[in-house]
C-alpha positions as CSV (number, residue, x, y, z in Angstrom):
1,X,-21.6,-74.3,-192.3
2,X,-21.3,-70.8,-194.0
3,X,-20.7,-67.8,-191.9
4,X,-23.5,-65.6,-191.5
5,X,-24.3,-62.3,-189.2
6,X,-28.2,-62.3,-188.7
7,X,-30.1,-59.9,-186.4
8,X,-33.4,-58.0,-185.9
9,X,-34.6,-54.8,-188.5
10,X,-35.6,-53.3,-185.7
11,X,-33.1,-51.0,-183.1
12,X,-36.1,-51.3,-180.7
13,X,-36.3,-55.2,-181.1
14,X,-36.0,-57.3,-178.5
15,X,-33.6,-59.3,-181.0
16,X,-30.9,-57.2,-181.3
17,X,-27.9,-59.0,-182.3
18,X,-27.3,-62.3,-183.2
19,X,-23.8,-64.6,-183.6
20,X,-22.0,-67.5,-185.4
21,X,-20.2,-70.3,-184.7
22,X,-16.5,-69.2,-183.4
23,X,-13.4,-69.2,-185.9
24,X,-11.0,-71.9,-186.0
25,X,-7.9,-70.9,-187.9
26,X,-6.8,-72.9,-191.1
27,X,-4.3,-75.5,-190.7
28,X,-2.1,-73.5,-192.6
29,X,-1.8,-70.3,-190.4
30,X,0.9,-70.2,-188.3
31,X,-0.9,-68.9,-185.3
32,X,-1.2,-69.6,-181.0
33,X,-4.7,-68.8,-181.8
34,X,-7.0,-71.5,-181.3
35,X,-10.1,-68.7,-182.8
36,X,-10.5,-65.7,-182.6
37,X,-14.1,-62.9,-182.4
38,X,-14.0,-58.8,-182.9
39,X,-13.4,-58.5,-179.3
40,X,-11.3,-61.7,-177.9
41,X,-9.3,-64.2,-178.8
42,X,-8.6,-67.9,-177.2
43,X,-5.4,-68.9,-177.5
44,X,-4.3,-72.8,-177.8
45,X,-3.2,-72.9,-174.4
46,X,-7.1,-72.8,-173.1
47,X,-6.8,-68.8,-172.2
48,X,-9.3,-66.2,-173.0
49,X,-8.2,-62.5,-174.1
50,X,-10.5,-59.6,-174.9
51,X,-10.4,-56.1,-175.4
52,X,-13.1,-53.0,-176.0
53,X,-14.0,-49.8,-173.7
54,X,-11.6,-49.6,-171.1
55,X,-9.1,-52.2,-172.4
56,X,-7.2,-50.7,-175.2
57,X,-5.3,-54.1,-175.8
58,X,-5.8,-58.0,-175.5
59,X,-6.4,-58.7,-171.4
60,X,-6.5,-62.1,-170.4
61,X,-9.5,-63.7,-168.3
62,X,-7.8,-64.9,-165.4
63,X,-11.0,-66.7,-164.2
64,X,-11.4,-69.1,-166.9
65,X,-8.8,-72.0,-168.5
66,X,-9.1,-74.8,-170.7
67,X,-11.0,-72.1,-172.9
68,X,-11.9,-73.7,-176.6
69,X,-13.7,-71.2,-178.2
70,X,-16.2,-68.3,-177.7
71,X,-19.6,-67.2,-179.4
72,X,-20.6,-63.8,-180.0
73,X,-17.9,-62.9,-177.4
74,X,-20.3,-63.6,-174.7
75,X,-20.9,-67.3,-174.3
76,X,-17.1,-69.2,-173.6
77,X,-17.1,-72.9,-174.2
78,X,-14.5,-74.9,-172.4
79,X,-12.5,-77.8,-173.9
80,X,-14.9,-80.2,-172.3
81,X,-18.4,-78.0,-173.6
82,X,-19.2,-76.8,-170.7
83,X,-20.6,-73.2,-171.2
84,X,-20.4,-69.6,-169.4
85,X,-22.0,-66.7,-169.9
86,X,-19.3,-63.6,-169.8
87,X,-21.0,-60.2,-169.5
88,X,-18.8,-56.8,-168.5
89,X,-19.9,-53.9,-166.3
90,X,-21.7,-51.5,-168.9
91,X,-19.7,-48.4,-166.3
92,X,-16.2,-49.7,-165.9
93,X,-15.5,-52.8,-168.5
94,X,-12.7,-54.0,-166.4
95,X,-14.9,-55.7,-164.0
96,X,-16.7,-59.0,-165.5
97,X,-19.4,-61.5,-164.6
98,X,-18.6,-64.7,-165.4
99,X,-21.5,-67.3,-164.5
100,X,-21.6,-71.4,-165.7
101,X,-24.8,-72.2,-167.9
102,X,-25.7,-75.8,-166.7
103,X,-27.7,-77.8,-169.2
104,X,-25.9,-76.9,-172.8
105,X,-23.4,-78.7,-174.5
106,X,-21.5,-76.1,-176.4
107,X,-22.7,-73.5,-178.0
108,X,-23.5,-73.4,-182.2
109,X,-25.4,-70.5,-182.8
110,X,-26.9,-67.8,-180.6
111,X,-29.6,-64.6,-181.1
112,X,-30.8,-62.4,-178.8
113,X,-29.2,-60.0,-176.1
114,X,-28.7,-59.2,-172.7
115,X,-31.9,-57.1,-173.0
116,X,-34.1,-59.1,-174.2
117,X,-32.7,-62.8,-173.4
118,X,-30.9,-65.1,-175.8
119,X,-32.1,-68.4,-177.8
120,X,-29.3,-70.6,-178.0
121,X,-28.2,-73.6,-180.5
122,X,-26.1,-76.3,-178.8
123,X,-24.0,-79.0,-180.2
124,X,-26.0,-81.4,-180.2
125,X,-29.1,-79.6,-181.8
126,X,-30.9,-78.7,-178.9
127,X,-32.8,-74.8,-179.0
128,X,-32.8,-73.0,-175.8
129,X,-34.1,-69.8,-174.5
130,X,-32.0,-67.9,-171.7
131,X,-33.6,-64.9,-170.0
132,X,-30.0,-62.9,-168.7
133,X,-32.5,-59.9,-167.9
134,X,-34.7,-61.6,-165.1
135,X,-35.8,-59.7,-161.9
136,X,-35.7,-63.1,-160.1
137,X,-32.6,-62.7,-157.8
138,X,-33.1,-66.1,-156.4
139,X,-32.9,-67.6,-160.0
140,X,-29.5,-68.9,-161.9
141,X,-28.9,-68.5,-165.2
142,X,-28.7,-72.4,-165.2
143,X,-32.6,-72.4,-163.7
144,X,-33.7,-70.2,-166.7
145,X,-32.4,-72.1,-169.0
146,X,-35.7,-73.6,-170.8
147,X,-35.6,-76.1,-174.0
148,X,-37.7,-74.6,-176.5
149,X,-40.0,-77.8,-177.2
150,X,-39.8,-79.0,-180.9
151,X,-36.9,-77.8,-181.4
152,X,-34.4,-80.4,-181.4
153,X,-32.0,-81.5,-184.3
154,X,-31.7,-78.0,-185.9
155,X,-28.6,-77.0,-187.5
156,X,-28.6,-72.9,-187.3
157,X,-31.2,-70.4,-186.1
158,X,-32.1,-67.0,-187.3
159,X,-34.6,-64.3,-186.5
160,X,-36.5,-61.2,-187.8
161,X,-39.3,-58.5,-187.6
162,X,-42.4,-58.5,-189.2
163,X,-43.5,-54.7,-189.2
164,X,-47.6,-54.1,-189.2
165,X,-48.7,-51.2,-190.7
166,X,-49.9,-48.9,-187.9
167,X,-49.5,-51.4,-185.1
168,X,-45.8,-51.7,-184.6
169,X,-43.7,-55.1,-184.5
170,X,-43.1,-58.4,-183.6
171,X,-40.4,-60.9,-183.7
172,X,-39.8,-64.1,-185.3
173,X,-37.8,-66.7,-184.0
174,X,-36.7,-69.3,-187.3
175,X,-34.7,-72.4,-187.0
176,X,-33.4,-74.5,-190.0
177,X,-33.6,-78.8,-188.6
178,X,-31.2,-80.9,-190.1
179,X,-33.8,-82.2,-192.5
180,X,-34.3,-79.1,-194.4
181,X,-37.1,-77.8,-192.9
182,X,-38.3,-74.8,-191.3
183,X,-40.2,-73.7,-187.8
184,X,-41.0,-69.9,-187.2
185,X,-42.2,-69.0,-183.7
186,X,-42.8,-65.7,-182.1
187,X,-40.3,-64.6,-180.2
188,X,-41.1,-65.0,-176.5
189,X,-44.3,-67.6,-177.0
190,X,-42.0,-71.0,-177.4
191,X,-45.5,-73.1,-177.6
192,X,-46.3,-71.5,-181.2
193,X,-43.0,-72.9,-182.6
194,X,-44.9,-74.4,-185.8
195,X,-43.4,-75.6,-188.7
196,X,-43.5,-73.9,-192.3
197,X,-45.0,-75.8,-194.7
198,X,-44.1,-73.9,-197.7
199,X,-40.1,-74.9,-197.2
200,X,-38.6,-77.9,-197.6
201,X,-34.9,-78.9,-198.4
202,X,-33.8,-75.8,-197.1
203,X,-29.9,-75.1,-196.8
204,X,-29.4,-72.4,-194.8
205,X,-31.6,-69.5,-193.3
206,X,-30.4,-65.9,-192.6
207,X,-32.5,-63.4,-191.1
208,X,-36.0,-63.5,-193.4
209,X,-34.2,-65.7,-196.0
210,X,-34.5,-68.9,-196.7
211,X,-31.8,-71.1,-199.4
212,X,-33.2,-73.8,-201.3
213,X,-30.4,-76.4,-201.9
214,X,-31.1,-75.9,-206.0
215,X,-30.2,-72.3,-205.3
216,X,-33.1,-70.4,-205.3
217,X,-33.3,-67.9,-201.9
218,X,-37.1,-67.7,-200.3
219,X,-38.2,-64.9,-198.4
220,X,-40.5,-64.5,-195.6
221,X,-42.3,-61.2,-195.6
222,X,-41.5,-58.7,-193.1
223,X,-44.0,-56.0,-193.7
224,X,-47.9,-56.7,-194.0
225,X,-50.5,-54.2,-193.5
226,X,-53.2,-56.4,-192.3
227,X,-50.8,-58.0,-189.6
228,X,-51.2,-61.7,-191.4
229,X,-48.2,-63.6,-191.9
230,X,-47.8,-64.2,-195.6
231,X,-46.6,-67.8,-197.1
232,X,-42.9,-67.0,-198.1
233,X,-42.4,-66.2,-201.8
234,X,-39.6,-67.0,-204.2
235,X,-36.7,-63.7,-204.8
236,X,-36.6,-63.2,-208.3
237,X,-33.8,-61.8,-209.9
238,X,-31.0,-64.0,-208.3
239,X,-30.3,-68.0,-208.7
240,X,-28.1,-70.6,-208.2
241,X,-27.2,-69.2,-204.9
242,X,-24.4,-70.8,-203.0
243,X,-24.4,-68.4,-200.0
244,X,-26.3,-66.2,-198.2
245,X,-25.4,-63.4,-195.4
246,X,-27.1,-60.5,-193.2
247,X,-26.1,-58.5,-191.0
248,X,-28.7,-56.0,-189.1
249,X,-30.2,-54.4,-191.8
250,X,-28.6,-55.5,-195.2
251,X,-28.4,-58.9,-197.2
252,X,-26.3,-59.8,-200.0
253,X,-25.5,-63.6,-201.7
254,X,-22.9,-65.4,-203.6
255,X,-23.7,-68.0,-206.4
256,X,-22.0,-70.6,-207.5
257,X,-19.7,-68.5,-210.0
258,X,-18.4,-66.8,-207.2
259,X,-20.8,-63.6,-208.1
260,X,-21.4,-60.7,-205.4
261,X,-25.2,-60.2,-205.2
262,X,-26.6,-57.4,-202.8
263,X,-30.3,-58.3,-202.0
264,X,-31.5,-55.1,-200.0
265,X,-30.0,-53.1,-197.2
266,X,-28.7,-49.5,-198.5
267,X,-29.1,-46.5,-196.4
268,X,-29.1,-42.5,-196.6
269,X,-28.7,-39.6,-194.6
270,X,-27.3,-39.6,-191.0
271,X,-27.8,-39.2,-188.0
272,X,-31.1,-39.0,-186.8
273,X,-32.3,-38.4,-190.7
274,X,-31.1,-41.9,-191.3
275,X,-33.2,-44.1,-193.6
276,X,-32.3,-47.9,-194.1
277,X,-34.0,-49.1,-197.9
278,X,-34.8,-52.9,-197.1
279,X,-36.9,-53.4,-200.4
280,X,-35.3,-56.9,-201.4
281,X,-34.2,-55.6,-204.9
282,X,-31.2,-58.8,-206.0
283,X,-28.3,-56.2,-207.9
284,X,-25.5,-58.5,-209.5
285,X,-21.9,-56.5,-208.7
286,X,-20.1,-56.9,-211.3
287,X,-17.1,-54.7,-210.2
288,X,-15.7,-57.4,-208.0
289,X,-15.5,-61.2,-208.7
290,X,-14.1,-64.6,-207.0
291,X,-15.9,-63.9,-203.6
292,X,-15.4,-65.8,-200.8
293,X,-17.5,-63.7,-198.2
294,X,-19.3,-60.8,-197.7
295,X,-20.3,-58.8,-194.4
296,X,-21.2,-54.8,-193.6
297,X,-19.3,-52.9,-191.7
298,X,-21.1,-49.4,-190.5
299,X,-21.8,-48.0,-194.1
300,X,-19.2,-50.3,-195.9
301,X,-19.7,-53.0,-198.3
302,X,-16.5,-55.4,-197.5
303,X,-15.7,-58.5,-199.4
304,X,-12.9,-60.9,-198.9
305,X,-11.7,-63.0,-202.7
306,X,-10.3,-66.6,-203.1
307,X,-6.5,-65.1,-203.2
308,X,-7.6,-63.2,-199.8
309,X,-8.1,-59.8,-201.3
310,X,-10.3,-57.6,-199.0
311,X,-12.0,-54.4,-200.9
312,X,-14.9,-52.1,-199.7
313,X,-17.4,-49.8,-201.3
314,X,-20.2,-47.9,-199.8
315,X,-23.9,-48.7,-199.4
316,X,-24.5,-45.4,-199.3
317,X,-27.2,-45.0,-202.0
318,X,-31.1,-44.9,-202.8
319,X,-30.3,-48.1,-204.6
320,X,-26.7,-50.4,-204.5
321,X,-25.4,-49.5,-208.5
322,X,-24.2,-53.1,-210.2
323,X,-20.6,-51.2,-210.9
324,X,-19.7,-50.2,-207.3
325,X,-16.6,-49.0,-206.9
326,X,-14.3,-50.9,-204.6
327,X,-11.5,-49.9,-203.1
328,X,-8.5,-52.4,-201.9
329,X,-8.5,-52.6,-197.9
330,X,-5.9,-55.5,-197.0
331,X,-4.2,-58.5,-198.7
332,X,-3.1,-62.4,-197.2
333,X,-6.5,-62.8,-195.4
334,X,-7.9,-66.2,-194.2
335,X,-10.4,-64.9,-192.2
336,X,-13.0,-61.8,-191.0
337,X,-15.0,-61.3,-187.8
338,X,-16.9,-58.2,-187.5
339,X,-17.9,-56.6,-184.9
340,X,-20.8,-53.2,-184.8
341,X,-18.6,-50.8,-186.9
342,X,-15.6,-52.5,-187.2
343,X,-13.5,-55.8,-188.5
344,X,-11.3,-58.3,-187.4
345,X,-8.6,-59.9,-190.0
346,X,-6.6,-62.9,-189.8
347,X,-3.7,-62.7,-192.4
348,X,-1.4,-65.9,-193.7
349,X,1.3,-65.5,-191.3
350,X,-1.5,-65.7,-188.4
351,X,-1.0,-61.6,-187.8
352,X,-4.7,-59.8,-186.7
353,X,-5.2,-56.8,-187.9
354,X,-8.3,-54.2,-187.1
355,X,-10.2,-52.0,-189.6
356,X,-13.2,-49.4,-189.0
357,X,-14.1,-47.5,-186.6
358,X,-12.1,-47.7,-182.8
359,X,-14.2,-45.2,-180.7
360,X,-14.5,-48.1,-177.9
361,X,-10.6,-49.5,-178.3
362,X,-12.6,-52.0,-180.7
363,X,-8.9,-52.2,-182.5
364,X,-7.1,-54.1,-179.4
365,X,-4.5,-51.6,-181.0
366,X,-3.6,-50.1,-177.5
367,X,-5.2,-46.7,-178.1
368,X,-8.5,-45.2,-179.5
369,X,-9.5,-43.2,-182.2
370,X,-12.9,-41.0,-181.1
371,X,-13.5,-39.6,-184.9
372,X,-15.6,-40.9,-187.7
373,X,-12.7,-41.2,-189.8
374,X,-12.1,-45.1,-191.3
375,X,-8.2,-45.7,-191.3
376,X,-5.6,-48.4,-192.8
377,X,-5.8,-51.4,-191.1
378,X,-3.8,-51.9,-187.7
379,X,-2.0,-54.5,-186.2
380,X,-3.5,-56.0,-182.8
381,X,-1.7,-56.2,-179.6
382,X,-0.9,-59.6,-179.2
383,X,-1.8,-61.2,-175.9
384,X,1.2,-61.2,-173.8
385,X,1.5,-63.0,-170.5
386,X,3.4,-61.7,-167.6
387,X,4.7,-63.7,-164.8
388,X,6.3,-62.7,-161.9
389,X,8.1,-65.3,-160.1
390,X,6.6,-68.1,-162.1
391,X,3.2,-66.4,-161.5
392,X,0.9,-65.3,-163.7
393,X,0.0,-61.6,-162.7
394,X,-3.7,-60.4,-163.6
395,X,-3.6,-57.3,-165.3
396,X,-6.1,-54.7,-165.6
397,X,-5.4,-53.7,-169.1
398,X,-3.0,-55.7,-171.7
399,X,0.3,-55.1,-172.3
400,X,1.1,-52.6,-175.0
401,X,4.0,-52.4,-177.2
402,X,5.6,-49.8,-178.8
403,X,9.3,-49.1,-180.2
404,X,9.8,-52.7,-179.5
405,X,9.0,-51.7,-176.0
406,X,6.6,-53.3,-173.6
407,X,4.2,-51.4,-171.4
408,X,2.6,-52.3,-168.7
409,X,-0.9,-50.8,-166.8
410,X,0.6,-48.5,-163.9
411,X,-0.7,-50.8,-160.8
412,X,-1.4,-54.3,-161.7
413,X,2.7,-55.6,-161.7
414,X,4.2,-53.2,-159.9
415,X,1.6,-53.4,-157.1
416,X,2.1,-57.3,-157.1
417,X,5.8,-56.4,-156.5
418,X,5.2,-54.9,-153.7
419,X,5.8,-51.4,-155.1
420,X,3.7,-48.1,-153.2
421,X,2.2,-46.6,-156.3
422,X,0.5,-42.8,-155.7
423,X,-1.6,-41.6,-158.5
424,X,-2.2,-37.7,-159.4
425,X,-5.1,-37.8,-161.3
426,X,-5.2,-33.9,-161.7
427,X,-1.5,-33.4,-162.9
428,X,-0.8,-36.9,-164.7
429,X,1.2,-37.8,-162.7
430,X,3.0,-41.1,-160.7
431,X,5.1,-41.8,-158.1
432,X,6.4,-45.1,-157.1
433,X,8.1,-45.8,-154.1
434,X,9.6,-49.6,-153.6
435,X,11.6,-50.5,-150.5
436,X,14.6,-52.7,-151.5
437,X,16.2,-55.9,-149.8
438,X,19.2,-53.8,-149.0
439,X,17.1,-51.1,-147.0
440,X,17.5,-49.0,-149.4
441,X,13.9,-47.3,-150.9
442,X,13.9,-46.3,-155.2
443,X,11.5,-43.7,-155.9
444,X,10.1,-43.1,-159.5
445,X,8.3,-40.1,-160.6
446,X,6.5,-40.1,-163.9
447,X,4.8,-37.1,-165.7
448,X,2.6,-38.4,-168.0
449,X,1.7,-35.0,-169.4
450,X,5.5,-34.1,-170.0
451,X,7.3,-37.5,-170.1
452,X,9.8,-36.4,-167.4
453,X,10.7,-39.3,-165.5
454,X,12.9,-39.1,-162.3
455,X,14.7,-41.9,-160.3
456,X,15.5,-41.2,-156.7
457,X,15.4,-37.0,-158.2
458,X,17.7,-38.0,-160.6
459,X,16.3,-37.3,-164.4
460,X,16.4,-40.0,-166.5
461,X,15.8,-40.3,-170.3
462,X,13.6,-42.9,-172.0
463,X,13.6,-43.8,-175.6
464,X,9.8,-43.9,-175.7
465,X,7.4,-42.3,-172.9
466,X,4.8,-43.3,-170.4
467,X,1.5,-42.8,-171.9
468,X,-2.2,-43.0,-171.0
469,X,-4.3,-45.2,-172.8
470,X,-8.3,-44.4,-172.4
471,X,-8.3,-44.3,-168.6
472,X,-4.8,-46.7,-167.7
473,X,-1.5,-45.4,-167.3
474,X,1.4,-47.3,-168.6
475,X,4.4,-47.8,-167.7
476,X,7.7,-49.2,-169.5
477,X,8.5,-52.4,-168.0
478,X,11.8,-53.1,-168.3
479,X,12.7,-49.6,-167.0
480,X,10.7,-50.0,-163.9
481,X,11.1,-53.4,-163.0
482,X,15.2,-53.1,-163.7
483,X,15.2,-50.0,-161.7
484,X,13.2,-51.7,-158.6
485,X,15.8,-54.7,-158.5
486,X,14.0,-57.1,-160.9
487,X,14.8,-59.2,-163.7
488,X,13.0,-59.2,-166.8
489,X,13.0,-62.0,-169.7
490,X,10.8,-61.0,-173.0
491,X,10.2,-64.1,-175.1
492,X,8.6,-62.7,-177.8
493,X,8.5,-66.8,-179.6
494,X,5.9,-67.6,-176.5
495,X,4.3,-64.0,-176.2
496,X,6.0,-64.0,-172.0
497,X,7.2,-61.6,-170.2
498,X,9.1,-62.9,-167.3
499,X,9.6,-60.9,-164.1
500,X,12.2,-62.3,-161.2
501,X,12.2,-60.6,-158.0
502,X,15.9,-61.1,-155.9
């Protein structure tokens, strides 16, 4: 199944954003990973890591095992397809809502949002819709959970608005069955699920596209000014089409050369003088060539070749020019999920790396960058478990390390050692105080402003200093775990930290 991003035209849609089928990594990658998204990975060993907001680096989701893979970073599927719905607090991100969705068996394809509900795709064919924003206390997720009738044996789901002149929106559910054809129903109204007549033998459908398996893309209108839905109509200008993607507002295709075409989807100005051109207008790019896939990242163009070449060019313009200029991003890619205005990469040697923007610690870098600026890509934090006493210890933010030095969030190991931590939120500053087995007590002050770092009011130097990350302090473990009486092992073969307490 190709990988597509599909989602509404509309910011004010009640479709907002839609998802794919998780990644599995290529046999050939030499990776722990199991998949990854643009905000989480699951590891082979059945645990779930995410990151964004207030956790600047992979954190693992102690709640959940036996993890296989997630969708859309919301909906996590265990090894047995049993489903959850994973939604974080909006105000502090560290605090997560994990609720069992009774009824599905996996999850294959998902639209929607927390907003406005989600229609859902499982394993087995099945189309759901899930309203996550009901005023019904009383109700589980599990009780709203309705099969959408007629829609059984489909094999991917997509969605659009259809703009009336004058009048304002609506929008379209589509679902692809595994015969080829077609149904369209409004969104919210899952008795008018009818289907369309017009396509058969369909391959594939992305937002208001349709791919004929001889090639030839179909579209369905999304303007009208009487407020009558149109038959679709045959895109000229671009055939023997192999793939089609879409991501909010742009559309582009590959044929069966390898060719780069860009259907619509340009925009100019900013701000709030921003104007998206959606005209489908097919442009052959003939700058760039062997594509494998193609996605949009903020304002960015990005492509990914055969020999895992990644290049970007901007979609900046009144109209996309056929001899864009593309500019070399990264090399040794397998794999790409993107995320709003940024990109997850999955090099050879099994490596994630981050490119775009990282306002909302989107990198899982360990910091953020608040600017507008794009950067060179950035290695990930890798998901690092640490253990104390044989324990796995939850941690409120990943660990983070730098100068081949771990770091660890201020409270959430030294707390479990039974470590007195004072915070100074004003003057940056820590103080832990740990009572040892001797009667003895250790006291560590750390100035996160300065670096200066005291052990029982002696000074002590450290090759690299405690920092802040968004709103977590960190710590270097070894230092502060030595220094309180503990043993520390770092296996960096199984991504463990190991803590031992005398």
């Amino acid at each position: 199944m190709m990988k597509k991003w599909i989602a509404s035209l509309s910011m004010a849609s009640i479709v907002a954003v839609a998802a794919i089928p998780a990644y599995a990594a290529p046999s050939a990658v030499k990776s722990n990973m199991a998949n990854f998204e643009s905000n989480s990975i699951v590891k082979k060993d059945g645990s779930l890591w995410v990151w964004g907001r207030q956790q600047s680096a992979p954190t693992q989701v102690h709640a959940l095992s036996d993890v296989a893979y997630t969708v859309d970073n919301t909906f996590i599927v265990k090894k047995d397809q049993s489903v959850y719905y994973f939604q974080k607090n909006q105000v502090n991100t560290r605090e997560q809502e994990i609720t069992p969705i009774e009824g599905l068996y996996g999850v294959k394809d998902v639209i929607g949002s927390f907003y406005s509900g989600y229609i859902l795709l499982d394993q087995k064919g099945q189309v759901y819709s899930l309203n996550t924003n009901n005023e019904d206390m009383e109700k589980s997720l599990s009780d709203l959970l309705i099969p959408i009738e007629g829609l059984n044996e489909v094999s991917s789901l997509s969605s659009y608005t259809y703009t009336i002149k004058d009048k304002g929106y609506e929008s379209y559910l589509l679902a692809l069955k595994q015969d080829g054809t077609v149904w369209q129903g409004k969104m919210g109204e899952s008795a008018s699920v009818k289907q369309i007549q017009a396509l058969k033998d369909i391959e594939d459908i992305s937002r208001n596209l349709a791919l004929q398996k001889d090639g030839s893309l179909w579209a369905l209108p999304e303007e009208d000014s009487v407020g009558k839905l149109a038959v679709p109509y045959r895109v000229k200008g671009a055939s023997d089409i192999k793939e089609v993607y879409s991501d909010e507002y742009s559309q582009m295709a590959i044929d069966s050369q390898s060719r780069l075409w860009f259907l619509s989807g340009t925009v100019t100005g900013y701000s709030d003088s921003t104007d998206y051109l959606t005209h489908l207008s097919p442009v052959r790019l003939t700058t760039v060539s062997q594509v494998e896939e193609a996605l949009v990242v903020d304002r960015d163009l990005v492509v990914r070749t055969k020999n895992g070449d990644v290049y970007r060019t901007t979609i900046q313009h009144e109209k996309m020019p056929s001899n864009a200029k593309f500019e070399l991003v990264a090399k040794d890619i397998v794999a790409i999920e993107d995320g709003y205005k940024h990109m997850i990469m999955q090099k050879k040697d099994g490596t994630l790396w981050a490119w775009g923007l990282n306002s909302y610690a989107d990198y899982g870098s360990g910091d953020y960058k608040y600017d507008y600026e794009y950067s060179n890509i950035v290695p990930v934090q890798k998901p690092i478990i640490v253990e104390l006493n044989g324990k796995s210890v939850p941690l409120s933010n990943g660990v983070i390390v730098r100068n081949d030095q771990a770091f660890i969030p201020l409270r959430s190991v030294f707390g479990s050692m039974g470590a007195e931590i004072k915070w100074d939120a004003e003057d940056k500053q820590a103080l832990v105080t740990q009572k040892q087995a001797n009667g003895t007590t250790t006291v560590i002050s750390i100035n996160f402003t300065t670096g200066d770092t005291n052990v029982n009011d002696k000074a002590v130097k450290l090759e690299t200093a405690p920092f802040i990350s968004g709103d977590t302090a960190f710590l270097p473990l070894r230092f502060v775990s030595e220094t309180l009486g503990a043993k520390v092992n770092w296996s960096k073969q199984e991504d463990k930290i190991s803590i031992t307490m005398q």
